[in-house]
Residue frames as qw, qx, qy, qz and C-alpha x, y, z in Angstrom:
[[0.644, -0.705, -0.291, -0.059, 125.98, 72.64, 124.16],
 [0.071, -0.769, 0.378, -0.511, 127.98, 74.44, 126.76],
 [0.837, -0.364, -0.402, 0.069, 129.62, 71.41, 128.62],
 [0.102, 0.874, -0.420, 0.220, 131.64, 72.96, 131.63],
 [0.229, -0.646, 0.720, 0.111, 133.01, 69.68, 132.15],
 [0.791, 0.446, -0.384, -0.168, 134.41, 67.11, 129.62],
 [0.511, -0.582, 0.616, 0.147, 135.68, 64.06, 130.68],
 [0.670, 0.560, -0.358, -0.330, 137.53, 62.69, 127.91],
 [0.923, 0.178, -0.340, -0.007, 138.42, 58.63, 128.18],
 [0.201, -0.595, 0.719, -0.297, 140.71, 58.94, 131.55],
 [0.892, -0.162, -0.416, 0.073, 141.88, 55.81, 132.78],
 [0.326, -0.699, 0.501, -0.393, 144.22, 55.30, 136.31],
 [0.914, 0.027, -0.386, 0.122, 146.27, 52.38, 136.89],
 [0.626, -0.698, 0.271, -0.217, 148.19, 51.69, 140.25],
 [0.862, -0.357, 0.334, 0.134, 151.31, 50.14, 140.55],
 [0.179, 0.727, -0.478, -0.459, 154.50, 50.30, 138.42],
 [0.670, 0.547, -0.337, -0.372, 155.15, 48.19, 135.62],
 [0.390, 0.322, -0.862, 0.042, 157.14, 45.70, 136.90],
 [0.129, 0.055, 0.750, -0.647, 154.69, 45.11, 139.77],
 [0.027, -0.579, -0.760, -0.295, 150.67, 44.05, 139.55],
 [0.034, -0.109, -0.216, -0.970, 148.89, 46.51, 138.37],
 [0.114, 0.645, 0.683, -0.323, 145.20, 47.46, 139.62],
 [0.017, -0.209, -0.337, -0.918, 143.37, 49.81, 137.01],
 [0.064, 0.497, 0.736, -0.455, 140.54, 51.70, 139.05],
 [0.403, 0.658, 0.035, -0.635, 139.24, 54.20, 135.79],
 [0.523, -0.090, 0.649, 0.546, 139.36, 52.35, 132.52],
 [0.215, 0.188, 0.558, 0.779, 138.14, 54.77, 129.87],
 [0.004, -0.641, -0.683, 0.351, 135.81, 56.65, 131.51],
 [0.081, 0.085, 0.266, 0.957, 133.83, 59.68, 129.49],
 [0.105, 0.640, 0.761, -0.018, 131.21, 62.19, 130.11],
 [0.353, 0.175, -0.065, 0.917, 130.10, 65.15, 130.30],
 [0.179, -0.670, -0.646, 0.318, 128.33, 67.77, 132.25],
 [0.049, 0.775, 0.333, 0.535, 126.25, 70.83, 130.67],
 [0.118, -0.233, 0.237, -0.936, 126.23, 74.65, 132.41],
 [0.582, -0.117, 0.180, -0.784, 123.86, 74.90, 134.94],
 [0.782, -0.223, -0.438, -0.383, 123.21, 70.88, 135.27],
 [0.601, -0.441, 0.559, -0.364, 122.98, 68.83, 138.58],
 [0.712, 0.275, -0.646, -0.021, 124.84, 65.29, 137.65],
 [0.693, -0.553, 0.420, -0.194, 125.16, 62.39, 140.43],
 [0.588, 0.387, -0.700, -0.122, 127.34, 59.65, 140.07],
 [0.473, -0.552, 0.522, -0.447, 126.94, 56.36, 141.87],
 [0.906, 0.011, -0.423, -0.007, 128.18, 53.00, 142.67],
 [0.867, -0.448, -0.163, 0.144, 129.46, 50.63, 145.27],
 [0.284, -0.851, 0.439, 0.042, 132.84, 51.02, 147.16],
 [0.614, -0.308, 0.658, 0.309, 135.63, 50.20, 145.03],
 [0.717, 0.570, 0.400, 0.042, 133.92, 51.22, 141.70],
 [0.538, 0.087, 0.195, 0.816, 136.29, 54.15, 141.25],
 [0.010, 0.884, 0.346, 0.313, 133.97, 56.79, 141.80],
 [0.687, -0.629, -0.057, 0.360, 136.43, 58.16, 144.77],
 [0.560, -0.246, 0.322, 0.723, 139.45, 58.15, 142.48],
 [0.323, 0.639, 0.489, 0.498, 137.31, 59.46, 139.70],
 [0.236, -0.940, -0.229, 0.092, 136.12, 62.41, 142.09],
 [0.629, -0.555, 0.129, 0.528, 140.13, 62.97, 142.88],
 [0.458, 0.035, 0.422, 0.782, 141.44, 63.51, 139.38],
 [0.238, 0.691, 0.522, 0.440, 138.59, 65.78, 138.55],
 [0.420, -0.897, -0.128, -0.048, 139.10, 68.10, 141.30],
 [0.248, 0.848, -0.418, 0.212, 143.10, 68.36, 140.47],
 [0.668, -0.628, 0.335, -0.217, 143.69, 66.13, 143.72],
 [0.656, -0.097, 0.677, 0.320, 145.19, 63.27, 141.28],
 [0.133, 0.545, -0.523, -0.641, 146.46, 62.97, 137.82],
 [0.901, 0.391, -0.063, -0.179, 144.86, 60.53, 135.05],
 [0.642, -0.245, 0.595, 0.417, 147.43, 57.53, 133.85],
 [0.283, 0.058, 0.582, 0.760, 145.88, 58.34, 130.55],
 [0.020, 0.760, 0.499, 0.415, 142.92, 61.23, 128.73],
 [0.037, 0.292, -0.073, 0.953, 142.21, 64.62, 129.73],
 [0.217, -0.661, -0.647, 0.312, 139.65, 66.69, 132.18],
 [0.034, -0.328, -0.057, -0.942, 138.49, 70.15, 130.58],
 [0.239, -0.604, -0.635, 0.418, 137.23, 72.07, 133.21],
 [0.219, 0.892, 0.172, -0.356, 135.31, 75.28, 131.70],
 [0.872, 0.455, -0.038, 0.174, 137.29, 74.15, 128.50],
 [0.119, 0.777, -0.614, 0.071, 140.67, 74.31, 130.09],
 [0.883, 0.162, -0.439, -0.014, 142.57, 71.04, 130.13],
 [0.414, -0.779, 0.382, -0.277, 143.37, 70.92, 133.87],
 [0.984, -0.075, 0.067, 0.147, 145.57, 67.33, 133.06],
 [0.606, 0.678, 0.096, 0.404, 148.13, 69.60, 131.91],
 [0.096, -0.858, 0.207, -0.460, 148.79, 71.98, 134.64],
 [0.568, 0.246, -0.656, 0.432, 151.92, 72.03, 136.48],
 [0.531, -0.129, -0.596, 0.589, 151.63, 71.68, 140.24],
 [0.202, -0.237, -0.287, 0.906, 151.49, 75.24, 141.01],
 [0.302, -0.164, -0.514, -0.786, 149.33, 76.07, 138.25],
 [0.447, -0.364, -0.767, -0.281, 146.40, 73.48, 140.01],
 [0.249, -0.455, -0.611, 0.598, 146.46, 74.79, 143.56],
 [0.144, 0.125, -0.175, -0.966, 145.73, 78.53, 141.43],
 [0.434, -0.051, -0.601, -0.670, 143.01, 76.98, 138.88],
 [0.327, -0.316, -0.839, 0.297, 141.63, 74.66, 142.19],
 [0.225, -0.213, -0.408, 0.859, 141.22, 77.94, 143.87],
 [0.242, 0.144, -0.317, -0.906, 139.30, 79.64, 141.16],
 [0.475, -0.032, -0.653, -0.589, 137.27, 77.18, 138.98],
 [0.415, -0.178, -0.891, 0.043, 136.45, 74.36, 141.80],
 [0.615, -0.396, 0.352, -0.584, 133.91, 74.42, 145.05],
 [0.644, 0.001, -0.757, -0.107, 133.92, 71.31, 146.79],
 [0.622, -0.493, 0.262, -0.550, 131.72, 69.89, 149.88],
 [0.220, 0.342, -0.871, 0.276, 133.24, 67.25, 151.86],
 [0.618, -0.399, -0.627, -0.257, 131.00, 64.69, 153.76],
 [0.587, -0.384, -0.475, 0.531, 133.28, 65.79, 157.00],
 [0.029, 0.984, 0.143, -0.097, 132.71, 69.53, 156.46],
 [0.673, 0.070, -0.026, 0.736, 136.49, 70.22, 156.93],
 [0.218, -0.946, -0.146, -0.189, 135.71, 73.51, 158.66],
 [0.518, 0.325, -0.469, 0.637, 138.64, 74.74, 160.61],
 [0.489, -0.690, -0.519, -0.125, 137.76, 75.21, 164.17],
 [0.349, -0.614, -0.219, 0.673, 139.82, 77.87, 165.39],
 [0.019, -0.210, -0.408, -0.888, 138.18, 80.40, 162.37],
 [0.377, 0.321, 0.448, -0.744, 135.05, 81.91, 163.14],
 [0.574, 0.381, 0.703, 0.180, 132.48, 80.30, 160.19],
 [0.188, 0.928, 0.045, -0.318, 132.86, 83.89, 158.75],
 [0.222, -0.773, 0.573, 0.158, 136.38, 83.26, 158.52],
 [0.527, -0.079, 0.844, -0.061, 136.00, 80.05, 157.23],
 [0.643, 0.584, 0.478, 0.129, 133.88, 80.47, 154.12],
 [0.175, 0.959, -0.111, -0.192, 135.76, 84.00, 153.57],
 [0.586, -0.493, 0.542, 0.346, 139.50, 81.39, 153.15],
 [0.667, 0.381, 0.492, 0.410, 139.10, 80.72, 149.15],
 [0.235, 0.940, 0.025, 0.246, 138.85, 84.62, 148.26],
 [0.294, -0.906, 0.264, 0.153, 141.54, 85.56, 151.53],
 [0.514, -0.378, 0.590, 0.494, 144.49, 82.97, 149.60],
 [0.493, 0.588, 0.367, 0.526, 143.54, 84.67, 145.91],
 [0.405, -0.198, -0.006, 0.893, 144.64, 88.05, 148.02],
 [0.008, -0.700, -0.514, -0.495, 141.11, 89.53, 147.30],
 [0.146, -0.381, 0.155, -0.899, 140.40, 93.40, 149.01],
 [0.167, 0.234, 0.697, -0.657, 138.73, 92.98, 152.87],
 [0.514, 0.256, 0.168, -0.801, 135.80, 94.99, 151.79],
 [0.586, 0.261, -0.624, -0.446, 135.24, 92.59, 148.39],
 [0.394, 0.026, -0.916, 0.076, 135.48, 89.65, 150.53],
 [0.205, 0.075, 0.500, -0.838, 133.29, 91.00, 153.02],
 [0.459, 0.252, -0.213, -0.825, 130.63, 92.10, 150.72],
 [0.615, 0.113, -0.711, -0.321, 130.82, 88.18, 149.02],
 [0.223, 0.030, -0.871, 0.436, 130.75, 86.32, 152.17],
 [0.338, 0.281, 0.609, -0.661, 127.54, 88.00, 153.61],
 [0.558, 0.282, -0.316, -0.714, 125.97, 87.80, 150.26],
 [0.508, 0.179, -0.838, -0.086, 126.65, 84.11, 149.96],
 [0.114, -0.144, -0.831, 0.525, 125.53, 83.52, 153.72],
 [0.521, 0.216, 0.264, -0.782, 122.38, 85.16, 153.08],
 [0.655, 0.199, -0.593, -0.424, 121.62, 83.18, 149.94],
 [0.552, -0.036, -0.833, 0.011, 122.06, 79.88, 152.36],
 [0.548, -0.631, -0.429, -0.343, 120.33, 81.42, 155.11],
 [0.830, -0.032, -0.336, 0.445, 123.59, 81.71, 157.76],
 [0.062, 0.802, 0.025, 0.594, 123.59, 85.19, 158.22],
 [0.485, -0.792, 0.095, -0.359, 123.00, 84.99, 162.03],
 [0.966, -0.183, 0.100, 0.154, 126.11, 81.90, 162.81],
 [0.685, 0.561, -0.236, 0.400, 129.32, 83.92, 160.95],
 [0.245, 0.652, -0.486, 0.528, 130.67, 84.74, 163.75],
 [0.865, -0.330, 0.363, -0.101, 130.12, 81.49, 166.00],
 [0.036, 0.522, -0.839, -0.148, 133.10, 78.98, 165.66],
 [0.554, 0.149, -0.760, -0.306, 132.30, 75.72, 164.19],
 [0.327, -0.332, -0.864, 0.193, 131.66, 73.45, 167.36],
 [0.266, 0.140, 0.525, -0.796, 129.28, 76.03, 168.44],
 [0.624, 0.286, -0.100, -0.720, 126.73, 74.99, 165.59],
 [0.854, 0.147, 0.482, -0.125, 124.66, 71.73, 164.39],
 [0.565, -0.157, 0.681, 0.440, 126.20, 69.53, 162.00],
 [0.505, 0.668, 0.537, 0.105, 123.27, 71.16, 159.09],
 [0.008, -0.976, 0.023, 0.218, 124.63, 74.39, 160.00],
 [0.507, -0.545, 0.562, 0.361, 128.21, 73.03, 159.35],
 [0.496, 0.307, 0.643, 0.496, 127.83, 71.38, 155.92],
 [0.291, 0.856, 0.401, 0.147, 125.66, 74.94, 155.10],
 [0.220, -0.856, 0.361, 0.299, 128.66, 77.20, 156.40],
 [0.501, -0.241, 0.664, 0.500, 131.08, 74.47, 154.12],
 [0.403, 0.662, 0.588, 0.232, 128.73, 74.85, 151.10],
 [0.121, 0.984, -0.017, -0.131, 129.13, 79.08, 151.41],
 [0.514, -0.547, 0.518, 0.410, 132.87, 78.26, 151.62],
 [0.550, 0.038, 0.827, 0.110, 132.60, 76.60, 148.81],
 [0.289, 0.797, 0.493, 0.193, 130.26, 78.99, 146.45],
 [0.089, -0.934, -0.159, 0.306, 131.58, 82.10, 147.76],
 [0.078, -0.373, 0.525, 0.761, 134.66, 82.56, 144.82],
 [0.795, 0.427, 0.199, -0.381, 131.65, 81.44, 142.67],
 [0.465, -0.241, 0.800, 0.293, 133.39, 78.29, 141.17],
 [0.538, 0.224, -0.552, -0.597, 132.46, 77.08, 137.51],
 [0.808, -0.241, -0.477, -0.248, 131.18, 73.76, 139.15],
 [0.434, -0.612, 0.353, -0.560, 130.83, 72.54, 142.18],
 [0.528, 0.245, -0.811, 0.055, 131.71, 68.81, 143.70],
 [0.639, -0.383, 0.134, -0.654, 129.72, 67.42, 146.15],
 [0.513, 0.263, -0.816, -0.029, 131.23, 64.06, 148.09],
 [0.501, -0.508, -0.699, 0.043, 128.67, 62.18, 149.75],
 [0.025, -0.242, 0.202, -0.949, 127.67, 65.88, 151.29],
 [0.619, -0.516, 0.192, -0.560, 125.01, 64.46, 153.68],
 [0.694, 0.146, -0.686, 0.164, 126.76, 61.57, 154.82],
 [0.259, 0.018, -0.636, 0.727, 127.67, 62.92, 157.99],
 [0.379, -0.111, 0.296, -0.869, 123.74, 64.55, 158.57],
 [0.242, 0.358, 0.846, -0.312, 120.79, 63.11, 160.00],
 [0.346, 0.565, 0.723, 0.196, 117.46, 63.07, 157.49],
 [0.018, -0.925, -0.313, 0.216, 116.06, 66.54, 158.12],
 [0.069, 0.893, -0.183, -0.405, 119.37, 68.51, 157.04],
 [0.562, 0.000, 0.774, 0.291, 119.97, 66.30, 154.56],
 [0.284, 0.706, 0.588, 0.272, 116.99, 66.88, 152.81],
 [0.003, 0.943, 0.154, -0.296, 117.41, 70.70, 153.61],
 [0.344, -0.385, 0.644, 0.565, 121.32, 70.61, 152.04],
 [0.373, 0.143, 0.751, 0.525, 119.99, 69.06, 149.36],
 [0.199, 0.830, 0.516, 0.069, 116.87, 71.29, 148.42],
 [0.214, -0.851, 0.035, 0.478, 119.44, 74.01, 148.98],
 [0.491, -0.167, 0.678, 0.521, 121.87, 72.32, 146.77],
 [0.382, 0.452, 0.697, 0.404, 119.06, 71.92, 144.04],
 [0.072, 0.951, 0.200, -0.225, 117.47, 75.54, 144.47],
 [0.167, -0.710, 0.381, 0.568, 121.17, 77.07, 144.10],
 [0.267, -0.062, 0.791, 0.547, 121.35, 74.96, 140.48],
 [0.213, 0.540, 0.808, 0.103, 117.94, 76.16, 139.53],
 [0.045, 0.971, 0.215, -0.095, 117.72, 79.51, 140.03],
 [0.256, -0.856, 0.272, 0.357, 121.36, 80.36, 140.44],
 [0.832, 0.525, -0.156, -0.091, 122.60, 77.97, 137.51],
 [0.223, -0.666, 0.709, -0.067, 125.22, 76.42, 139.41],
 [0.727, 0.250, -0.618, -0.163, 126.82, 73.44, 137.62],
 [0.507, -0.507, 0.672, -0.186, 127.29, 70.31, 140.30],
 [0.736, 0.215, -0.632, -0.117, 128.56, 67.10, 140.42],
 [0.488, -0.547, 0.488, -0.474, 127.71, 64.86, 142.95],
 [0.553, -0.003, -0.828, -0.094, 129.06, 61.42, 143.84],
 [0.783, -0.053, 0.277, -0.555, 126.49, 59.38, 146.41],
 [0.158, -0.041, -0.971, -0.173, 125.86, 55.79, 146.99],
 [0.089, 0.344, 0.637, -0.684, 122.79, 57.32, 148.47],
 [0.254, 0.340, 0.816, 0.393, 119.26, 57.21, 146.39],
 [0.183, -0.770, -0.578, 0.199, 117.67, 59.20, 147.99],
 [0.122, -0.636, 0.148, 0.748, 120.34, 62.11, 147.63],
 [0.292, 0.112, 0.801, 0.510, 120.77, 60.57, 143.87],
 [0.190, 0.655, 0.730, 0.049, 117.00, 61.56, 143.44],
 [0.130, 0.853, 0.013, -0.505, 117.71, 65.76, 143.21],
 [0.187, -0.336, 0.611, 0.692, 119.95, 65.43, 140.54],
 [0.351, 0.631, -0.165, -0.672, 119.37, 65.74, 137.17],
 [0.734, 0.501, -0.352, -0.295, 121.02, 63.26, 135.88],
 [0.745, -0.541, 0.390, 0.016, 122.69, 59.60, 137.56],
 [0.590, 0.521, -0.617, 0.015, 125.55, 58.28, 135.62],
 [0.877, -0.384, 0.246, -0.151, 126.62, 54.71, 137.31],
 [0.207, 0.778, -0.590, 0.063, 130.25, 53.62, 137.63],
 [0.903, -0.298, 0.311, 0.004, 131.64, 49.45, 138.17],
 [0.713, -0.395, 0.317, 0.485, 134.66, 48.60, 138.00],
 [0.243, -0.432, 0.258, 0.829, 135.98, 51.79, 136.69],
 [0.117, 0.139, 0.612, 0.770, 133.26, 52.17, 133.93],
 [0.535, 0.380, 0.199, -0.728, 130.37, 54.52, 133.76],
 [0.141, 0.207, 0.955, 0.160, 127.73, 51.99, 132.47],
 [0.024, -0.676, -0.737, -0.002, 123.96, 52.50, 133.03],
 [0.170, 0.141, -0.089, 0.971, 122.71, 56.47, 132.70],
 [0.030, -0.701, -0.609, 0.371, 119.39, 58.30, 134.46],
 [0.109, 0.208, 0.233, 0.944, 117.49, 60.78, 133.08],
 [0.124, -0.237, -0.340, 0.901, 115.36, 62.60, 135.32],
 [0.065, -0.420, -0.504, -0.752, 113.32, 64.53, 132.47],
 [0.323, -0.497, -0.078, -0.802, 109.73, 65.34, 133.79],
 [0.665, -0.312, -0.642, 0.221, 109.62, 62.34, 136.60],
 [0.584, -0.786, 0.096, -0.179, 108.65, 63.83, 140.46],
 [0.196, -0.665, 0.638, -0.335, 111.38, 63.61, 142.48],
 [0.605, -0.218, 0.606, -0.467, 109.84, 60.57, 143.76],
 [0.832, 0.546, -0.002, -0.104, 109.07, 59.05, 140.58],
 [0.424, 0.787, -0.430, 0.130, 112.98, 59.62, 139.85],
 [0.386, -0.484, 0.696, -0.364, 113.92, 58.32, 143.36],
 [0.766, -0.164, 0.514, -0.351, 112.07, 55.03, 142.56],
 [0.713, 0.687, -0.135, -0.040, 113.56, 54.53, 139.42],
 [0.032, 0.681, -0.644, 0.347, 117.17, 54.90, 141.15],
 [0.651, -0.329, 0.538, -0.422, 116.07, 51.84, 143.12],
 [0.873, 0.415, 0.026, -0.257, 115.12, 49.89, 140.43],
 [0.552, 0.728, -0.399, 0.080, 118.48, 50.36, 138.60],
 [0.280, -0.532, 0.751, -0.274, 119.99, 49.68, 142.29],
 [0.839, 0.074, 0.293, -0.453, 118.15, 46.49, 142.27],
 [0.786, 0.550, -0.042, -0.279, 119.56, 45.22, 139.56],
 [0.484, 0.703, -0.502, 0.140, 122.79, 45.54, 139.69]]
């Protein structure tokens, strides 16, 4: 199988050796196929946060690796990760992180303009990427002129528009009310169905939990219990996710 990411037994421990020590990953491994839609979820404080950090370059394992389209991104120096961040990663933020004195054109067009890509090329990707999410007519309103669905769908083009090898998705309707929730997400899942975009999404939310493909569950720092989707409805999949909550 084609996994484009491998986590391989990371752990993360806090505090220095002569001081108490808090380990918030303790051997954690998975991995996530091209073109699948993984969620990960558990309570606050399971480590799903830090887990989210080290995959996305933001933090370093204490110990294992994190191939990302089979490059071992535990390795790279500093400079190297803000490059390979730029390239390989997309990530949606539950707060959008929009800049509000960019026009949302300007804004999704900021991952290509600091790789120093050609106007016209960035052009070209930017309206291509806003059509695909439907935005076409908003790229050149500034962020507080537009609803909060419109915001997470302008951060999502940001996000897609160097076409990343996977995508990262932290609690990305947190901040929306039901309706563009559910629209995010059906977007989310369409773009991984048709367009074979790999995600990974962490959620304490079941209901998001329920597009995915596949739920991996994380307590104190260990991916435990695993969902599998298969042919289950949405709904079917969603009530299953409850269950498991239930339980635990």
């Amino acid at each position: 199988m084609n996994d484009i990411l491998k986590v391989d037994k990371i752990t993360k421990t806090y505090g220095k050796k002569n001081e108490k020590q808090y380990q918030a990953l303790k051997g954690v491994e998975f991995s996530v196929e091209k073109g699948e839609f993984v969620g990960i979820m558990g309570a606050s404080g399971s480590g799903k946060t830090t887990l989210l950090n080290i995959l996305s370059t933001l933090d370093k394992p204490t110990t294992g690796h994190v191939f990302v389209n089979n490059q071992d991104i535990t390795t790279l120096k500093k400079n190297q990760m803000a490059d390979f961040r730029g390239k390989e990663i997309g990530f949606i933020f539950q707060d959008f992180n929009l800049l509000e004195n960019l026009t949302n054109r300007e804004n999704i067009a900021l991952p290509l303009s600091l790789q120093n890509v050609k106007a016209r090329e960035i052009q070209d990707k930017v309206e291509t990427i806003a059509s695909r999410l439907g935005i076409t007519q908003i790229l050149d309103k500034y962020p507080a002129e537009i609803s909060g669905g419109q915001k997470q769908r302008v951060a999502s083009a940001r996000a897609l528009v160097h076409n990343p090898s996977i995508l990262y998705g932290d609690e990305p309707t947190g901040a929306l009310d039901s309706k563009s929730a559910t629209e995010l997400l059906e977007t989310m899942s369409d773009l991984n169905q048709k367009d074979q975009v790999s995600i990974l999404m962490v959620t304490h939310d079941p209901y998001s939990a329920s597009y995915a493909q596949r739920i991996l569950f994380i307590k104190d720092g260990k991916i435990g219990t695993e969902l599998k989707k298969n042919d289950k409805s949405r709904e079917e999949f969603y009530q299953e996710i409850i269950a498991e909550l239930g339980r635990r």
